[in-house]
C-alpha positions as CSV (number, residue, x, y, z in Angstrom):
1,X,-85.5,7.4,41.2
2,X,-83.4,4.0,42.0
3,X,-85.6,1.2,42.2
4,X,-83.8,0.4,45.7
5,X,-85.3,3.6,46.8
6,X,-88.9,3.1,44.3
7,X,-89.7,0.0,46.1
8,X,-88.9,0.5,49.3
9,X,-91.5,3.2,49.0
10,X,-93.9,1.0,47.8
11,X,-93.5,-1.8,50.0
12,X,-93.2,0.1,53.0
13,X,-97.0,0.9,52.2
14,X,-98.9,-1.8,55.0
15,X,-101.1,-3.3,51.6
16,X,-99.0,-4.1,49.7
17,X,-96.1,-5.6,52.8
18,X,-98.6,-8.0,53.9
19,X,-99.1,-8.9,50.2
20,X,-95.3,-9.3,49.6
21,X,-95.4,-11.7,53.1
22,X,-98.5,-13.5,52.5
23,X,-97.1,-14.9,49.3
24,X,-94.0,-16.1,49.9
25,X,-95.5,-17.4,54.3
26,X,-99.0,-18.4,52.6
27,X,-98.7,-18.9,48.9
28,X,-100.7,-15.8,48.7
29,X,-103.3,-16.7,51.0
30,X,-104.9,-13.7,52.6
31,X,-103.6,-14.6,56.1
32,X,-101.7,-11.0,57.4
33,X,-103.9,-8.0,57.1
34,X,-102.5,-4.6,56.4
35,X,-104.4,-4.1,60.0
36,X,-102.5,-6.4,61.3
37,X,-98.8,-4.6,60.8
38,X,-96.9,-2.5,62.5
39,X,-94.0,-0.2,61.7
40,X,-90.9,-0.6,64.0
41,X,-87.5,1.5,64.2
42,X,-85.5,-0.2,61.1
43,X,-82.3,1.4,62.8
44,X,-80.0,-1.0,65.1
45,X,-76.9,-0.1,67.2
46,X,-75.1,-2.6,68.9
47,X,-71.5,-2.6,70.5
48,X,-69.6,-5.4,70.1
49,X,-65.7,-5.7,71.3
50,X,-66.1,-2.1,72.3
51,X,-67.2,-1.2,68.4
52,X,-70.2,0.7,68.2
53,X,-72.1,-0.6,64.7
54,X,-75.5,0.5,63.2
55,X,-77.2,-1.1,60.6
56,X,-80.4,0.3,58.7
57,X,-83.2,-2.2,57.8
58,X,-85.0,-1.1,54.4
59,X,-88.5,-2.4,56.0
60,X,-89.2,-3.8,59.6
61,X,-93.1,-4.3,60.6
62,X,-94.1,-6.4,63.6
63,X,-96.7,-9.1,62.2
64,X,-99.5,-10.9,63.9
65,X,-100.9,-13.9,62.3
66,X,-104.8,-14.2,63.9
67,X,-105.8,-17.6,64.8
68,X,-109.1,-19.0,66.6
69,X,-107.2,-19.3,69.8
70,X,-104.4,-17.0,69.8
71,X,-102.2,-14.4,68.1
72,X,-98.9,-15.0,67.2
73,X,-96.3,-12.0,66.9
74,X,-93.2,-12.4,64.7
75,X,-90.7,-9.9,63.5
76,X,-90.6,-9.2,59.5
77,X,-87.6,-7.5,57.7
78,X,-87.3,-6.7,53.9
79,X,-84.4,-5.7,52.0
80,X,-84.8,-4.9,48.4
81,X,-81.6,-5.4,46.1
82,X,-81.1,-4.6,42.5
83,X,-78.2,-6.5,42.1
84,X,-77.2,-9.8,43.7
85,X,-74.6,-8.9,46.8
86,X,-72.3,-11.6,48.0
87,X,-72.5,-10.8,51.6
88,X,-76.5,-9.9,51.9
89,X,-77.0,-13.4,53.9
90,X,-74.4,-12.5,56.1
91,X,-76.2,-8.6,56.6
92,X,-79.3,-11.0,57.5
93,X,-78.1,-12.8,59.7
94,X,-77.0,-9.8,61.5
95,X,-80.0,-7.5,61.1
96,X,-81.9,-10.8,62.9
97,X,-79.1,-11.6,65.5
98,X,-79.4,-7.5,66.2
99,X,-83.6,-7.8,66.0
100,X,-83.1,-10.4,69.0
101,X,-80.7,-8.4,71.3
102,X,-82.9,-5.4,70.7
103,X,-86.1,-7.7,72.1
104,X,-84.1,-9.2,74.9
105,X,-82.6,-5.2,75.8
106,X,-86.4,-4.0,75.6
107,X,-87.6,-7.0,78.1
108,X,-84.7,-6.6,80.8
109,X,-85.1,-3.3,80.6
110,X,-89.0,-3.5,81.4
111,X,-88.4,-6.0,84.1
112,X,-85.6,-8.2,84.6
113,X,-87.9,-10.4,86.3
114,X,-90.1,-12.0,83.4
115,X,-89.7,-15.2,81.6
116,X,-88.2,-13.8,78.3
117,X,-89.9,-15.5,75.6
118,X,-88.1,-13.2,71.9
119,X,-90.6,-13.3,68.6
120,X,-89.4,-14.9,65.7
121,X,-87.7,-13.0,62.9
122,X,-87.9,-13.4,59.1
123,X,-86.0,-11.6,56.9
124,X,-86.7,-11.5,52.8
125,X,-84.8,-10.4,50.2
126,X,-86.3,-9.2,46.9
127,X,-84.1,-8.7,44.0
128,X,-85.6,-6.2,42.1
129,X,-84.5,-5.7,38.6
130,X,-86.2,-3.1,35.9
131,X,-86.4,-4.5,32.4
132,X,-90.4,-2.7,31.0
133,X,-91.1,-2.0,34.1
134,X,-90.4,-3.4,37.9
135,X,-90.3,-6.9,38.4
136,X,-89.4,-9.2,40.8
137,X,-86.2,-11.7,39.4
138,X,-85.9,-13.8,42.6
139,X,-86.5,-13.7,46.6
140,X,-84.2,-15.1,49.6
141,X,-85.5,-16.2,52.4
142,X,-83.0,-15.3,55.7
């Protein structure tokens, strides 16, 4: 099995996602509970200039960090990557700028009458390489 494929199976799994996100948001505090993920549609389509355009996310959960007062909701993305790719910045910057149209389509299509207030996204990349085993080399933060 690729480890592309290997891990996003494992991360995928709500445990160990809100692990992966609590180290590198909280230093590994136990803020995000696996309770409190969940999955979303990691397929986007978007037209731009008349050019239809889809882009698969490897993992996409919605997140909410519990407070005293409130909850607040952000959007998480994770890419795994085995080898370093030039453009992956610029695919993260478009899988966000795509998470943001898809919110503001969602709201205007609910009611065009509502203050539109868009969750935050994050996207993380984890390059993954295999040397004894699956490690984690490095991590990007989009």
């Amino acid at each position: 099995m690729e480890i592309d494929t290997l891990a996003r199976k494992v991360i995928t799994k709500n445990e160990i996602f809100a692990d992966v996100v609590n180290y590198f948001l909280f230093d590994g505090k136990a803020e995000i509970k696996s309770d409190d993920l969940k999955e979303l549609d990691t397929a986007f389509k978007d037209k731009v200039k008349d050019i239809d355009k889809q882009r698969f996310r490897d993992i996409y959960k919605e997140v909410v960090i519990k407070t005293d007062s409130k909850n607040t909701y952000l959007l998480v993305g994770i890419e795994n990557q085995s080898k370093v790719d030039n453009r992956m910045l610029l695919r993260c910057l478009e899988y966000n700028i795509m998470s943001y149209y898809k919110q503001l389509d969602d709201i205007e299509n609910k009611n065009k009458n509502v203050k539109i207030k868009l969750k935050p996204v994050i996207t993380f990349v984890l390059y993954l390489v295999l040397r004894n085993g699956l490690g984690l080399n490095h991590y990007m933060r989009c």
